[in-house]
C-alpha positions, 0 to 999 in steps of 0.5 A, spaced: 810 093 251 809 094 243 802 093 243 800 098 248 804 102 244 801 101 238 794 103 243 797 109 245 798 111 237 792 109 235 788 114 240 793 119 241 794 120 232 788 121 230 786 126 236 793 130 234 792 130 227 786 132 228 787 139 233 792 140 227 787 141 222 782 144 227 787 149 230 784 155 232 783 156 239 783 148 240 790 146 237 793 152 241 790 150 248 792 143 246 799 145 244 800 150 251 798 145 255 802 139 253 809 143 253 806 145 260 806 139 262 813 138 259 816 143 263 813 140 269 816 134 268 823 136 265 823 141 273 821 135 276 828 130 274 831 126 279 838 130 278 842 131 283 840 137 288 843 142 286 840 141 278 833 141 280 829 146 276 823 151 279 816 148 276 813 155 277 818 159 273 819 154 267 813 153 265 809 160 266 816 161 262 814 156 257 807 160 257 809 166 257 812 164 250 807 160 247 802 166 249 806 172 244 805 167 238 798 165 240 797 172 240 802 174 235 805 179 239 812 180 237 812 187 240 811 183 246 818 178 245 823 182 247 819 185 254 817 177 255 824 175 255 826 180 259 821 178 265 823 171 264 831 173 265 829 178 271 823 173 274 829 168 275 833 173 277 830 175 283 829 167 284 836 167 284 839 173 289 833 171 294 835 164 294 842 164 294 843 164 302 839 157 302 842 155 296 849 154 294 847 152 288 842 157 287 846 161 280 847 154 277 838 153 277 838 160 275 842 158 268 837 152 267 831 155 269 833 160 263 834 154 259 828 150 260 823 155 259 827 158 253 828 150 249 821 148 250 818 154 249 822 158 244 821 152 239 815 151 241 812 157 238 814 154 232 809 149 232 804 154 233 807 159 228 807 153 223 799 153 224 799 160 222 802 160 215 798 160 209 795 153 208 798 152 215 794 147 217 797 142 211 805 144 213 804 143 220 801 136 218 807 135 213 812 137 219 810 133 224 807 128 221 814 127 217 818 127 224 814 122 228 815 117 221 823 118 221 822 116 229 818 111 227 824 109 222 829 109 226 826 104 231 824 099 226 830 099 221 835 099 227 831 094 230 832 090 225 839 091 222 842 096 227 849 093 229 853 100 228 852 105 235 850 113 233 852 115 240 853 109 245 854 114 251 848 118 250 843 113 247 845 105 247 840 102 243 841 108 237 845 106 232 846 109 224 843 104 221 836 106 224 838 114 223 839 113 216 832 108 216 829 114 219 831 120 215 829 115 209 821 113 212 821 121 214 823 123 206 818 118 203 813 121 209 813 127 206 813 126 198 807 122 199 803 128 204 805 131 199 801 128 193 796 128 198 796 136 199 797 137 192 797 143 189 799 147 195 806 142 197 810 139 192 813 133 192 819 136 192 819 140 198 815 134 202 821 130 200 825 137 203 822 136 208 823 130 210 830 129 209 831 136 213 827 134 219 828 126 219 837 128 219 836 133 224 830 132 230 834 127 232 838 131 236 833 133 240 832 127 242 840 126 244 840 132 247 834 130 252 837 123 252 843 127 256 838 129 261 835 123 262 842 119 262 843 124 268 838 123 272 838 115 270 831 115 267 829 112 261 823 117 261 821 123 262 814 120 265 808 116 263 803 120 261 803 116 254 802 109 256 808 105 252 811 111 249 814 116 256 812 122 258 810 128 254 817 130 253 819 124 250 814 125 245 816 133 244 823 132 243 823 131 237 817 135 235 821 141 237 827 140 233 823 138 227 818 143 227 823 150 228 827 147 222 820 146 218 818 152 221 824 156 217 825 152 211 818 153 209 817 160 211 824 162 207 824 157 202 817 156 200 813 161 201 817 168 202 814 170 208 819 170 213 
């Protein structure tokens, strides 16, 4: 198990890091078409009937959002939204004879398309600040190590449970592991993006989304828990589905997002 994880992480992170640094066009394709995949497969869970998402409105919700950051038309948030409300409205009167259930799949269709593609615009809104290309690195970068972290450190000293009912094997030794290795990620790609990133706000960084992405990963552990699954597919050899890669990705970038935008640079 561990070694095609580590295969898997030597063919997917270079290509990652390497659509990052490219962006343009192809980290933006790449990007859309990996949360799309993660909405198919966050439609596609095994709940119980009356939870089960519509495939068709979550994801064209989620690229719908994806496609105004793209193109950066923020005019066009508010009406894309209100398609995204309205679409699944329609859904949910046409269906309510045949399904009982049919005003609880409206609430979460809504939610799916608005989590995965109203925080994943940040990732693309990451790539289009100045240097975007260093902060989207350092962001992401930082997040996967705090991961990283948490597993090694709470595999290895991990005796105090984090959230049993949501996730056993989490303990608060391996979350303070990872806001640790995400801190030290962050000042190292720092030294290495130097002049643009400083090491105190790799160090920023790093602590913000290492304390916090995890929450994403609570949060999914939730539904996985649900639909009694440990993941979301397999679509990455040894690590799960798309999803379990992107739900602390989407916590992470959003927060990195706004601390950078407000605080480092000024533009938001």
């Amino acid at each position: 198990m561990l070694r095609t994880r580590l295969l898997s992480a030597a063919v997917f992170i270079p290509i990652a890091i390497g659509l990052m640094w490219v962006g343009g066009a192809l980290y933006t394709a790449a990007l859309m078409v990996a949360l799309a995949v993660c909405g198919w497969e966050f439609s596609r869970l095994p709940l119980r009937a009356e939870l089960r998402l519509n495939a068709v409105l979550t994801i064209s919700g989620i690229l719908a959002l994806m496609s105004v950051q793209a193109f950066q038309l923020h005019k066009l948030l508010m009406p894309t939204l209100s398609l995204i409300l309205f679409s699944n409205l329609l859904m949910m009167v046409g269906r309510y004879g045949a399904e009982e259930y049919a005003a609880l799949r409206f609430g979460l269709n809504v939610a799916a398309a608005l989590y995965i593609g109203g925080l994943g615009m940040h990732l693309l809104a990451l790539r289009q600040l100045e240097h975007g290309n260093y902060w989207l690195i350092l962001t992401v970068v930082s997040t996967g190590m705090g991961d990283v972290g948490a597993y090694i450190i709470g595999s290895w000293r991990g005796k105090h449970k984090l959230a049993p009912k949501l996730s056993p094997n989490k303990t608060w030794e391996g979350y303070f592991g990872g806001v640790l290795f995400a801190a030290l990620t962050g000042v190292l790609l720092a030294l290495f993006f130097a002049p643009v990133v400083r090491p105190r706000e790799g160090a920023l960084i790093g602590v913000l989304v290492g304390a916090l992405s995890p929450l994403g990963d609570l949060a999914m552990s939730a539904f996985k828990r649900s639909a009694a699954v440990k993941d979301f597919g397999s679509i990455v050899p040894g690590h799960g589905g798309a999803l379990d890669r992107f739900d602390t990705l989407l916590v992470g970038g959003t927060l990195g997002y706004y601390c950078i935008a407000w605080f480092m640079l000024g533009t938001f």
